[in-house]
PAKOL-622968 format. One record per residue (C-alpha): residue number from 1; residue in three letters; x, y, z. Coordinates in Angstrom, 2 decimals, decimal comma. Example, Ala and Ser with C-alpha at 12.3 -4.5 7.8 and 13.67 -1.06 7.14 Angstrom:
residues 2
@num:1	residu:Ala	xx:12,30	yy:-4,50	zz:7,80
@num:2	residu:Ser	xx:13,67	yy:-1,06	zz:7,14
***
This chain:
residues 336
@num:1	residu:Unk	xx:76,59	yy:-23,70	zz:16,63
@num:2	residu:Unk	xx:78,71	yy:-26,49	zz:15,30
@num:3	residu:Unk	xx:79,47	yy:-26,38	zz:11,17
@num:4	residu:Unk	xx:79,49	yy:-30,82	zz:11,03
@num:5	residu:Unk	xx:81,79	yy:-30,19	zz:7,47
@num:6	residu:Unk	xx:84,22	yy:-28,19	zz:8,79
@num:7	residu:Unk	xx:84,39	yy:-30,02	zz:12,63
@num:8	residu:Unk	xx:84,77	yy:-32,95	zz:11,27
@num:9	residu:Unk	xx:87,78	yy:-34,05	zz:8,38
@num:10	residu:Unk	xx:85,51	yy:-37,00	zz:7,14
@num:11	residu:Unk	xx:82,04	yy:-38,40	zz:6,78
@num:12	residu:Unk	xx:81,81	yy:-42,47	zz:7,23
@num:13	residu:Unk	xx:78,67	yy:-43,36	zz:5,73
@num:14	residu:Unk	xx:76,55	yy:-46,06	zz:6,05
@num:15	residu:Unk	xx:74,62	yy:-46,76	zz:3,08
@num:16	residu:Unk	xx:71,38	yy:-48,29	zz:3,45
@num:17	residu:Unk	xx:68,75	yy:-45,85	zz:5,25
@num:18	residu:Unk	xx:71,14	yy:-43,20	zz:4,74
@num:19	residu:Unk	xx:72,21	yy:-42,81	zz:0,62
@num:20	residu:Unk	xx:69,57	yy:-45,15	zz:-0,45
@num:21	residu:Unk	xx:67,01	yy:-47,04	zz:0,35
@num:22	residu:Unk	xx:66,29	yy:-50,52	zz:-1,92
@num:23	residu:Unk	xx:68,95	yy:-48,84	zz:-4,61
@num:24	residu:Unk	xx:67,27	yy:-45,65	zz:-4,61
@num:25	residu:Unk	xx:68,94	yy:-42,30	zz:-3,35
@num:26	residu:Unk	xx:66,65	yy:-40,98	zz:-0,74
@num:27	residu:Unk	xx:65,54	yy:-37,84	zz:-1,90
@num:28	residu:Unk	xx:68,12	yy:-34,41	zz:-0,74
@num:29	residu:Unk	xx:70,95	yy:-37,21	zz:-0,47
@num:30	residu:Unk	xx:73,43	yy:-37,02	zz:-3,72
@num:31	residu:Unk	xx:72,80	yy:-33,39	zz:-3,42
@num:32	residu:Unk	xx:74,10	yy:-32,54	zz:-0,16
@num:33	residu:Unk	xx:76,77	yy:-35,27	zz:-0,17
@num:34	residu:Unk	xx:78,19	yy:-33,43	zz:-3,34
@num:35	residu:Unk	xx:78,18	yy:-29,80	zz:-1,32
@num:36	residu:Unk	xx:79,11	yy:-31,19	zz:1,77
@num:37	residu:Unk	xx:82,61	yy:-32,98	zz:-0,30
@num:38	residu:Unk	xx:82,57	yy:-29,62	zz:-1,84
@num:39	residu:Unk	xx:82,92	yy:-27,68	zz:1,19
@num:40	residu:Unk	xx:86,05	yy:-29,84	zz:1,85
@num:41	residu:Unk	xx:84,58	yy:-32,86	zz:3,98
@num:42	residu:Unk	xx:85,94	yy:-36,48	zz:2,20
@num:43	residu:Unk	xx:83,67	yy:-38,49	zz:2,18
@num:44	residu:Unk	xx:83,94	yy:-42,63	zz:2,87
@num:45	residu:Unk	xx:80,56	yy:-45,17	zz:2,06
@num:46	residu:Unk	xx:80,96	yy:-47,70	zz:4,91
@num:47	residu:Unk	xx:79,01	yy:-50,79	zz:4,41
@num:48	residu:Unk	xx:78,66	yy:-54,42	zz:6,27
@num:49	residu:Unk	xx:77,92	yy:-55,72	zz:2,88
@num:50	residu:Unk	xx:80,38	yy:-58,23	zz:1,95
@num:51	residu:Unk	xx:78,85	yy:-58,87	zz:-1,27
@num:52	residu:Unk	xx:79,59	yy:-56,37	zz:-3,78
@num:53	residu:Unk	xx:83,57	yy:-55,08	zz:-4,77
@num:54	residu:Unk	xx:84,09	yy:-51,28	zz:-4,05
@num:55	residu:Unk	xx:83,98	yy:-50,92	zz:-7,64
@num:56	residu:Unk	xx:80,65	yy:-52,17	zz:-7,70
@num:57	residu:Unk	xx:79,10	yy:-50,18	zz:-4,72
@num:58	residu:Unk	xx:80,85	yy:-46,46	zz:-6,38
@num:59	residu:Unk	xx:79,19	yy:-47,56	zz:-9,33
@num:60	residu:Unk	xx:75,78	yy:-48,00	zz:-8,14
@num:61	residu:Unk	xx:76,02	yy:-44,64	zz:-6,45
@num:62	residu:Unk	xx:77,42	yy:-42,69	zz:-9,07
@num:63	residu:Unk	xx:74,18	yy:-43,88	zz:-11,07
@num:64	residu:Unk	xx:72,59	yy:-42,08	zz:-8,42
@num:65	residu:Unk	xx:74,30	yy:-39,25	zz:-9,04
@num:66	residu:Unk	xx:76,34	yy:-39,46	zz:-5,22
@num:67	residu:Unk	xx:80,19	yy:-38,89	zz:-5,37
@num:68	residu:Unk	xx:82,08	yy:-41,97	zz:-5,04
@num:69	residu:Unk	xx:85,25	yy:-43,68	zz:-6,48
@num:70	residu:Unk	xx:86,23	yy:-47,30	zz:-5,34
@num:71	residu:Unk	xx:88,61	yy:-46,61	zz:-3,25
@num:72	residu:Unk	xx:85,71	yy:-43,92	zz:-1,11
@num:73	residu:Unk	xx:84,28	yy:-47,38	zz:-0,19
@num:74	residu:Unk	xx:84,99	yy:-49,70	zz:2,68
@num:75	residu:Unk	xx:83,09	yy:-53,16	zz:2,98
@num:76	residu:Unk	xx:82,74	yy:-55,27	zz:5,91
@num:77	residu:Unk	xx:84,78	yy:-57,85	zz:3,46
@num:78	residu:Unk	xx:87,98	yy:-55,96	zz:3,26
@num:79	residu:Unk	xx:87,53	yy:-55,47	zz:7,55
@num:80	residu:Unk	xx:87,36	yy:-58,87	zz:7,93
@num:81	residu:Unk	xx:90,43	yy:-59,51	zz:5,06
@num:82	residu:Unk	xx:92,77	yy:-57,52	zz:7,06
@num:83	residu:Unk	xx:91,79	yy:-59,33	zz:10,43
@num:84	residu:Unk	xx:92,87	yy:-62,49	zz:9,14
@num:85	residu:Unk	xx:96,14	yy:-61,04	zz:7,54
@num:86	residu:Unk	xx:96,78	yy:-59,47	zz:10,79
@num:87	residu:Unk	xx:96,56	yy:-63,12	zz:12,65
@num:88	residu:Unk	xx:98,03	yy:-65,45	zz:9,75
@num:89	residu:Unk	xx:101,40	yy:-65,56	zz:7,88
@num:90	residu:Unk	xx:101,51	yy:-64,70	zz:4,19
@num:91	residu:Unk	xx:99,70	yy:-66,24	zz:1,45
@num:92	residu:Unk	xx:97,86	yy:-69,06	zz:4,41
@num:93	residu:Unk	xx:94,95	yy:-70,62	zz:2,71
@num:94	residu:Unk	xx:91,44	yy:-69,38	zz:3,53
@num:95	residu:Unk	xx:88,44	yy:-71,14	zz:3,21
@num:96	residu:Unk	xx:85,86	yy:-68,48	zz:1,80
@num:97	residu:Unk	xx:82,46	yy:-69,08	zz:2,30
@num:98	residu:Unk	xx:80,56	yy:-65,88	zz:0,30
@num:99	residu:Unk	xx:80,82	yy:-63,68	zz:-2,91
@num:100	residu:Unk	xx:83,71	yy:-63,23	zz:-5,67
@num:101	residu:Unk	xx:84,13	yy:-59,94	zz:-3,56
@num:102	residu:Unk	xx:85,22	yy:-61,14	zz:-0,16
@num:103	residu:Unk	xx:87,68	yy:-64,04	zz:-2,50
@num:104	residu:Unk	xx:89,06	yy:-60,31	zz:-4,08
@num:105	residu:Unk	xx:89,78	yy:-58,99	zz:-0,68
@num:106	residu:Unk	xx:91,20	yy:-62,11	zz:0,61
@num:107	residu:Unk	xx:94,10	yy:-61,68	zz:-2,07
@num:108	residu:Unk	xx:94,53	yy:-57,88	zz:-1,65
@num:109	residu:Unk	xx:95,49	yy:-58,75	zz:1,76
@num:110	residu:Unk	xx:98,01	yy:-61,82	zz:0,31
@num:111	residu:Unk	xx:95,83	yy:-64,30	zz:1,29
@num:112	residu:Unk	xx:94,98	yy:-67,26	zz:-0,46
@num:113	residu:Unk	xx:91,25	yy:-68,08	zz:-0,92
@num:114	residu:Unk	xx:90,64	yy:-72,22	zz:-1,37
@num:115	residu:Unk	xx:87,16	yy:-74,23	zz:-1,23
@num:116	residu:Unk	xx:87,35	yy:-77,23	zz:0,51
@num:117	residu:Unk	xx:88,77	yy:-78,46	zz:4,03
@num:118	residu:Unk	xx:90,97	yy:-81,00	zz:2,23
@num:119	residu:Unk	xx:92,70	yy:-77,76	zz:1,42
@num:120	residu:Unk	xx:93,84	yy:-77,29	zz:5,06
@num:121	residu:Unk	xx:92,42	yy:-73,60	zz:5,50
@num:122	residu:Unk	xx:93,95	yy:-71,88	zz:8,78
@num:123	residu:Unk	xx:90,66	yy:-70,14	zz:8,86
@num:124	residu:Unk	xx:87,19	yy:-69,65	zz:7,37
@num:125	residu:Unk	xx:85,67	yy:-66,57	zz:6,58
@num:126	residu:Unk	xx:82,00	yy:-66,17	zz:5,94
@num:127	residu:Unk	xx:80,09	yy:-63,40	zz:4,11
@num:128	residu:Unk	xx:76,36	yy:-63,14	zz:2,42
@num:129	residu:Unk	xx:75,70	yy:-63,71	zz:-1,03
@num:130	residu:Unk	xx:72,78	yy:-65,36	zz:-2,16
@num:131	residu:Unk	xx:74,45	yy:-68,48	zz:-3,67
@num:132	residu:Unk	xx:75,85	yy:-69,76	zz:-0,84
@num:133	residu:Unk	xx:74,58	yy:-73,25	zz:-0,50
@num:134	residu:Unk	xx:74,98	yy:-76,22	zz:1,80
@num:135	residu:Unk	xx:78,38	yy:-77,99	zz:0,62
@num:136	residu:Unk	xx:80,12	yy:-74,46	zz:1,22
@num:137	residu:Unk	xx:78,98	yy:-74,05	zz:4,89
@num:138	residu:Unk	xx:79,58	yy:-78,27	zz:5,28
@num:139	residu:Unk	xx:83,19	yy:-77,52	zz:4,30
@num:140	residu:Unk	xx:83,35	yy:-74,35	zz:6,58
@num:141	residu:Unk	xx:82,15	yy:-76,32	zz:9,55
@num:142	residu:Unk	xx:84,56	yy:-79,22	zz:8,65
@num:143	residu:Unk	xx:87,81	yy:-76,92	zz:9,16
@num:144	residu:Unk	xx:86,47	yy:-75,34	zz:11,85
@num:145	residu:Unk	xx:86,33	yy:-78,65	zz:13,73
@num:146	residu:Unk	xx:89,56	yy:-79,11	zz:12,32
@num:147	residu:Unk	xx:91,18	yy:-76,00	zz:13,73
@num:148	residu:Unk	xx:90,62	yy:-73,58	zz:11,38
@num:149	residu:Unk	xx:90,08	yy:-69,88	zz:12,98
@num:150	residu:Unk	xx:86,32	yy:-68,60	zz:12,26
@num:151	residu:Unk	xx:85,45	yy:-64,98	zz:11,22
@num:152	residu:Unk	xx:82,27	yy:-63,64	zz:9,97
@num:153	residu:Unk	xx:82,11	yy:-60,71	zz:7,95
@num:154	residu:Unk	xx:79,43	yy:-59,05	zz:9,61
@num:155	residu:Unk	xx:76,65	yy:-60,37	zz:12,34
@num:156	residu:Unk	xx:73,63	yy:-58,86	zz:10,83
@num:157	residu:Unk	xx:70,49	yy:-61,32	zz:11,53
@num:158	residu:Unk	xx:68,59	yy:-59,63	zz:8,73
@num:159	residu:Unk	xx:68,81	yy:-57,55	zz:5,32
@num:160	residu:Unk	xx:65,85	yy:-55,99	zz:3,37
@num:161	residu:Unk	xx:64,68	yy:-57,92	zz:0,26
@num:162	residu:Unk	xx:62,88	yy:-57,19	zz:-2,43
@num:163	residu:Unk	xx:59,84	yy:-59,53	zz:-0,91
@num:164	residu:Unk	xx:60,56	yy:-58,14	zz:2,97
@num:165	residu:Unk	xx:62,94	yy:-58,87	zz:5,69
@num:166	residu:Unk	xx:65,28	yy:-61,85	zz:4,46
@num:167	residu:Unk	xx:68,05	yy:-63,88	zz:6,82
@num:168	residu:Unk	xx:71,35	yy:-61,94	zz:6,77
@num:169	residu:Unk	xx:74,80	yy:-63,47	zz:7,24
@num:170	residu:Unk	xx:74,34	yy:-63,46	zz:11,30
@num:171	residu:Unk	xx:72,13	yy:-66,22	zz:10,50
@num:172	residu:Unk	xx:73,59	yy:-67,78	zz:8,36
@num:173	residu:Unk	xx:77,00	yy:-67,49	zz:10,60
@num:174	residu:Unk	xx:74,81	yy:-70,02	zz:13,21
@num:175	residu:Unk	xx:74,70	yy:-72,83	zz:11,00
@num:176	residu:Unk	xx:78,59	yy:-73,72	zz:11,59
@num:177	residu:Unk	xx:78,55	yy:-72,07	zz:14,88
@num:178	residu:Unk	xx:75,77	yy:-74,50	zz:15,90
@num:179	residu:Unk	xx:77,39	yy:-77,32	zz:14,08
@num:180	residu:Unk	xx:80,80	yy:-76,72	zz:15,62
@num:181	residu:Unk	xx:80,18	yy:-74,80	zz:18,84
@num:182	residu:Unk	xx:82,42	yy:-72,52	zz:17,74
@num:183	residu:Unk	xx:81,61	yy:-68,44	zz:17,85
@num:184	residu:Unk	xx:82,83	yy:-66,18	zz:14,95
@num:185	residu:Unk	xx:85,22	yy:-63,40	zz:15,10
@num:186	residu:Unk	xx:82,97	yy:-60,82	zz:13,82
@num:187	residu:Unk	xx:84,53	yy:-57,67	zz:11,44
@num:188	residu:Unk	xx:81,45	yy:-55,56	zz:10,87
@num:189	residu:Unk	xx:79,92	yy:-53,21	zz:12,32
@num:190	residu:Unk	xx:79,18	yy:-52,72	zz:15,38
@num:191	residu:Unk	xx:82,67	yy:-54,49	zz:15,99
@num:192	residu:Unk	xx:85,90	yy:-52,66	zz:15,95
@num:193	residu:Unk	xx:87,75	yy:-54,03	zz:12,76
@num:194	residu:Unk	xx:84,99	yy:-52,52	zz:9,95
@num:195	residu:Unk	xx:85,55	yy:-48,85	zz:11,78
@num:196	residu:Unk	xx:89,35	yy:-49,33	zz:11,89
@num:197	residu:Unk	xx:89,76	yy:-50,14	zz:8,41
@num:198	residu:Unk	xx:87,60	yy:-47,25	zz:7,59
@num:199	residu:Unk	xx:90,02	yy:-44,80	zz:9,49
@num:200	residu:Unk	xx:93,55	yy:-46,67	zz:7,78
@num:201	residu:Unk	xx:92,13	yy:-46,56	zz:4,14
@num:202	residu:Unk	xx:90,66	yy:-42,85	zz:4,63
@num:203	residu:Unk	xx:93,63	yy:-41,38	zz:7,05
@num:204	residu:Unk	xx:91,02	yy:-39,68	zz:9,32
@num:205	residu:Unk	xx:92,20	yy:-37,64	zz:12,00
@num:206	residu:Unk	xx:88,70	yy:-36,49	zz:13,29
@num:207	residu:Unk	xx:85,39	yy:-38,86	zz:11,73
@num:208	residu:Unk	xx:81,84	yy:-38,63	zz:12,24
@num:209	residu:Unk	xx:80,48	yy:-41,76	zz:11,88
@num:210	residu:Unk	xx:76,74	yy:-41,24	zz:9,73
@num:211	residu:Unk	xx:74,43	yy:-43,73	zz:10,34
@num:212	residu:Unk	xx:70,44	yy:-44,81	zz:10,73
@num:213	residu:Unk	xx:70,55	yy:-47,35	zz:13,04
@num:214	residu:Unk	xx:71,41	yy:-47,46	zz:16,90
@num:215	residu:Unk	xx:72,47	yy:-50,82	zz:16,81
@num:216	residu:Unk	xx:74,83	yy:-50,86	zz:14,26
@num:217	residu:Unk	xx:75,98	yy:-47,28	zz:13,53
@num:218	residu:Unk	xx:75,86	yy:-45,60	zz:16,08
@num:219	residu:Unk	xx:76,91	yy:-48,24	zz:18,82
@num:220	residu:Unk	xx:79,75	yy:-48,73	zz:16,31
@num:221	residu:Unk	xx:81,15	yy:-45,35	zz:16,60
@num:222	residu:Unk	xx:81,01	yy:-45,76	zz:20,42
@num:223	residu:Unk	xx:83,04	yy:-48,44	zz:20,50
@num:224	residu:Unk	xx:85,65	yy:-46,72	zz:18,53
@num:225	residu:Unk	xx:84,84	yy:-43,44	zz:20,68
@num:226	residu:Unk	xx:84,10	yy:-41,50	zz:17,53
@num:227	residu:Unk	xx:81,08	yy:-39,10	zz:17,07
@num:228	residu:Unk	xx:78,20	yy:-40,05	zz:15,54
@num:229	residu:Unk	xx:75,50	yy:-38,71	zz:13,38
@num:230	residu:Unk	xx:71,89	yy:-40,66	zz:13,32
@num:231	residu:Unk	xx:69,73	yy:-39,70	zz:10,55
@num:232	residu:Unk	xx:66,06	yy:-40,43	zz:10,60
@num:233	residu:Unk	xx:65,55	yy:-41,33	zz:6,99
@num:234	residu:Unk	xx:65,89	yy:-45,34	zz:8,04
@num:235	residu:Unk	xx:65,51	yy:-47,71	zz:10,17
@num:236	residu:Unk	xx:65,85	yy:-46,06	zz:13,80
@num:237	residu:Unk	xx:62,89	yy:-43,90	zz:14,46
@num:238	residu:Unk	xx:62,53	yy:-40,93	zz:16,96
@num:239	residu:Unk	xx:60,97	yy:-43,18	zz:20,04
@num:240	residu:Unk	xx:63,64	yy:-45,32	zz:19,45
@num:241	residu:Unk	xx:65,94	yy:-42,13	zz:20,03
@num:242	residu:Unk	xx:64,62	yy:-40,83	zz:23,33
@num:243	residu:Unk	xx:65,05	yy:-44,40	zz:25,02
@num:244	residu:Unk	xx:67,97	yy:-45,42	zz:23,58
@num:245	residu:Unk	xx:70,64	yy:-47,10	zz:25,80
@num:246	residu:Unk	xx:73,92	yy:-45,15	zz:26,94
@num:247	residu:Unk	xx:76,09	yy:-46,93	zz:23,67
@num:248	residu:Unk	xx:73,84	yy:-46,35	zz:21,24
@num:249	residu:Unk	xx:73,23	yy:-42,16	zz:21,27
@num:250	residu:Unk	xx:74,09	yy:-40,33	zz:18,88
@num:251	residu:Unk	xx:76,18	yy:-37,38	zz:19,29
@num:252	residu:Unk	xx:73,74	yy:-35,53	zz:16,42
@num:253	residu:Unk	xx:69,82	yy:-36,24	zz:15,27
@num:254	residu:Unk	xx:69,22	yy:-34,61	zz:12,62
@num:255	residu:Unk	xx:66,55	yy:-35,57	zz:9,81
@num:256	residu:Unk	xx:68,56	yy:-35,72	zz:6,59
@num:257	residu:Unk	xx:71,76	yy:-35,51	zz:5,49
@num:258	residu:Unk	xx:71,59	yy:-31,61	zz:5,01
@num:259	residu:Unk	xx:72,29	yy:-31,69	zz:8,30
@num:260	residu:Unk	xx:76,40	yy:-32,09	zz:7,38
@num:261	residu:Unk	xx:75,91	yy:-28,15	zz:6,07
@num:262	residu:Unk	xx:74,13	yy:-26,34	zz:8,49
@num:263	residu:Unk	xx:74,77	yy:-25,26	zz:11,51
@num:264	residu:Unk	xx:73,87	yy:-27,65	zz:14,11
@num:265	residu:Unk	xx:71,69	yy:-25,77	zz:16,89
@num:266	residu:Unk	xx:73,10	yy:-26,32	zz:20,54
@num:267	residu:Unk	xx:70,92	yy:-28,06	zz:23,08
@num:268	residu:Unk	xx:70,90	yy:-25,79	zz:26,15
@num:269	residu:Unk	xx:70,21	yy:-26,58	zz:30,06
@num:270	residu:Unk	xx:66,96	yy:-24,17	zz:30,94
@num:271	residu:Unk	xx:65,40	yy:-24,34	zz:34,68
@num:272	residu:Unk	xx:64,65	yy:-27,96	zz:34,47
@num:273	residu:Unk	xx:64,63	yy:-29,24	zz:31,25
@num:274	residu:Unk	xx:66,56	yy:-28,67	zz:28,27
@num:275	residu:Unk	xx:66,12	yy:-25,92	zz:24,95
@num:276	residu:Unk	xx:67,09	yy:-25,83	zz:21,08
@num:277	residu:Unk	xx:66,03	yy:-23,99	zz:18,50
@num:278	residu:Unk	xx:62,47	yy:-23,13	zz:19,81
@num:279	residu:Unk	xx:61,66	yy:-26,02	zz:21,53
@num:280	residu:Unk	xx:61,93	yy:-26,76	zz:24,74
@num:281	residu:Unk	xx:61,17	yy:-30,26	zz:27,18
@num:282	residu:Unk	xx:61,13	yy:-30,94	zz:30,35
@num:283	residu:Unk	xx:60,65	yy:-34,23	zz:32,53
@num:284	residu:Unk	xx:57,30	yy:-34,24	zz:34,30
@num:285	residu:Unk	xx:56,25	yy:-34,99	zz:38,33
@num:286	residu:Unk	xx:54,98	yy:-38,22	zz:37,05
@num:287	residu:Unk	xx:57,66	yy:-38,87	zz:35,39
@num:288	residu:Unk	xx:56,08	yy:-38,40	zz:31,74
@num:289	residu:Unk	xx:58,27	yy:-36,39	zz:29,53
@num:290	residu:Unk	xx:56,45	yy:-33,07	zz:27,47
@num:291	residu:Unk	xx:57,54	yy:-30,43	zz:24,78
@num:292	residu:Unk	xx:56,69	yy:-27,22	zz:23,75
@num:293	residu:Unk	xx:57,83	yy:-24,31	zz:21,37
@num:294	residu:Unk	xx:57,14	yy:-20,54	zz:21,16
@num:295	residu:Unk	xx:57,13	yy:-20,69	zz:17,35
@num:296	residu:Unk	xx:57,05	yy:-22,67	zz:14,28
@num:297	residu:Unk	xx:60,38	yy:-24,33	zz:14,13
@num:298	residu:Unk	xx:61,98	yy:-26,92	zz:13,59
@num:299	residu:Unk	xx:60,20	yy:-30,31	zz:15,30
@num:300	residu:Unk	xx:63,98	yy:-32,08	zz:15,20
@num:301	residu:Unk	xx:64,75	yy:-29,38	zz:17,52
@num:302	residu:Unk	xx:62,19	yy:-30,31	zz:20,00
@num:303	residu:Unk	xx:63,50	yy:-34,23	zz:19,57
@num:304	residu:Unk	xx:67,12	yy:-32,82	zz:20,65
@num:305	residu:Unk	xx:66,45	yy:-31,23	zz:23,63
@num:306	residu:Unk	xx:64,00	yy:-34,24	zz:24,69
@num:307	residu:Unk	xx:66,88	yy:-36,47	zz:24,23
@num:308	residu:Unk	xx:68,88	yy:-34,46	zz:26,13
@num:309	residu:Unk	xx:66,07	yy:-34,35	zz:28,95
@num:310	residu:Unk	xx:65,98	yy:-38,10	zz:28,68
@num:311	residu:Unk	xx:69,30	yy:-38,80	zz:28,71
@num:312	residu:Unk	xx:70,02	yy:-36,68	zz:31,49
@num:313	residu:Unk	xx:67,11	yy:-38,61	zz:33,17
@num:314	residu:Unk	xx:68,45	yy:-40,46	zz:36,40
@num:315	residu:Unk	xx:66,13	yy:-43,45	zz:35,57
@num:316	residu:Unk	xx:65,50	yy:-45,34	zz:32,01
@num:317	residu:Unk	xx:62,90	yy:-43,38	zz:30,27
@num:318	residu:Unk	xx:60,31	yy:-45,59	zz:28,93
@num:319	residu:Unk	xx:58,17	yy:-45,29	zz:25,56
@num:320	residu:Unk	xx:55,33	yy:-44,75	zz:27,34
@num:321	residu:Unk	xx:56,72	yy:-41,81	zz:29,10
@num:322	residu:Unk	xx:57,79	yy:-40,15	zz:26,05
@num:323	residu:Unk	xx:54,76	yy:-40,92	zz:23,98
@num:324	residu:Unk	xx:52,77	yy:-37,91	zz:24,61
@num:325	residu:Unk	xx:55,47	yy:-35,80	zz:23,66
@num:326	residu:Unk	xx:56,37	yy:-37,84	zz:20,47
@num:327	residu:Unk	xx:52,49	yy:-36,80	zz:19,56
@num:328	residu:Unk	xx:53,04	yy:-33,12	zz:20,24
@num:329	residu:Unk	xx:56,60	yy:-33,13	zz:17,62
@num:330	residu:Unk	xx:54,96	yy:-35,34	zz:15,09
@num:331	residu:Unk	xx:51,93	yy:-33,65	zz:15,09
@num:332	residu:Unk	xx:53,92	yy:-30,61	zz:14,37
@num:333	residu:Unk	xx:56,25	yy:-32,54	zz:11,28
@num:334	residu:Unk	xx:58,77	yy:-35,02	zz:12,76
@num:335	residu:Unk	xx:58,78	yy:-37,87	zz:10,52
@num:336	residu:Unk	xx:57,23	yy:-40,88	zz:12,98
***
């Protein structure tokens, strides 16, 4: 069995879905996050928010009782900061389209954050905040046409609002990339930059990238050929688990964060299917996937090893296939 603190030097966690949910800790969270950084795992809140300093975000979770300084948090902003500095000379003006927080990271990096086009930007950089209006994106568009390089901070098409799912800056990135034809350089996740900042401000040697969503997370650490842990307390669910595509699996399901302090059960080849824990699932002649335990234990065991029987599969698996046996582990506790 596999100790996740001690394998692995530090934890890069994504926030929403994993600390909190809507700015409140989801339940078990602060409490293993404090044993796990007690054990000796550092711990790094990895976000593609571009809207809030890393002051900001350590405060919010410290009033949720999680461990966090500033400098434990890395923002899509700061990815997409060093991204330009990497491509443009010292002090070049940038045209910042977003919050007072990606304008903060701009300068950390030596930039020089301006308004307008008339300013002559050698690139524009665009992050959410809920101000931005029209004259800011008119201007963004205007020095793209003119030249300017384009970078978004992060490519998600949607956030969670406090009246339901709300545009996020992917969206809003299609205004000027309609307007000018032009695509965005994109820094967050699932995109290299947000990961590689992560690893230069932390120092990791050996991260496990914590996430709740396939598409984002966990495709992320891929790309950067990390390992990954997907937690089931957001938005990726367990049949979106069993099917998931070849980039997107996790290398650990597990249902909360406790997960980071216990041992982590192997998944084990047996006849023709796959075991852990008590569980055990196999694929079927009609090519309809099934579980079954000998005892009581834990249901996230039986999702393992009918990943494992999935993903060893020589053929996509399909929803429907796995449906049956998605019924036999909920009905038994795994959250649906």
């Amino acid at each position: 069995m596999t100790n996740l603190h001690e394998a692995y030097d530090v934890a890069l966690l994504d926030l929403d879905g994993v600390v909190y949910i809507a700015g409140v800790a989801i339940p078990g969270a602060p409490e293993a996050l404090h044993s796990a950084k007690q054990a000796g795992m550092r711990l790094a809140y990895v976000t593609n928010n571009a809207s809030r300093t890393p002051a900001a975000v350590a405060a919010l979770l410290t009033s949720m009782r999680v461990p966090a300084e500033p400098a434990d948090v890395v923002t899509s902003a700061q990815a997409a900061a060093r991204l330009l500095a990497d491509k443009l000379s010292a002090h070049a003006p940038v045209l910042a389209i977003g919050a007072m927080a990606l304008r903060l990271a701009l300068r950390e990096q030596g930039l020089r954050p301006v308004s307008t086009a008339a300013d002559k930007p050698q690139a524009v950089v665009q992050g959410y905040a809920p101000g931005v209006g029209y004259q800011s994106i008119a201007e963004g568009s205007l020095a793209v046409l003119a030249g300017a390089l384009f970078v978004g901070t992060n490519g998600d098409s949607t956030l969670p609002g406090s009246h339901g799912v709300q545009p996020g800056n992917g969206s809003m990135l299609r205004v000027i990339a309609h307007a000018t034809g032009v695509e965005p350089v994109v820094a967050g996740k699932p995109e290299p930059p947000l990961h590689r900042e992560s690893v230069i401000r932390t120092g990791a040697k050996h991260p496990l990238v914590v996430g709740d969503r396939l598409d984002t997370d966990i495709e992320a650490a891929h790309r950067a050929e990390c390992d990954s842990l997907l937690v089931l307390t957001g938005v990726s669910r367990p049949a979106d688990v069993v099917v998931a595509a070849v980039g997107q699996r996790p290398t650990y399901i597990a249902a909360t964060l406790d997960a980071l302090l216990r041992p982590y059960p192997a998944v084990a080849r047996q006849g023709d299917g796959f075991s852990c824990g008590g569980w055990t699932a196999r694929r079927e002649a009609d090519g309809t996937l099934a579980v079954k335990t000998s005892d009581a234990s834990d249901p996230v065991d039986g999702l393992r090893a009918l990943c494992a029987v999935a993903w060893a599969a020589p053929a996509t698996v399909t929803k429907e296939q796995t449906a049956a046996a998605l019924g036999e582990l909920r009905a038994a506790g795994l959250p649906a």
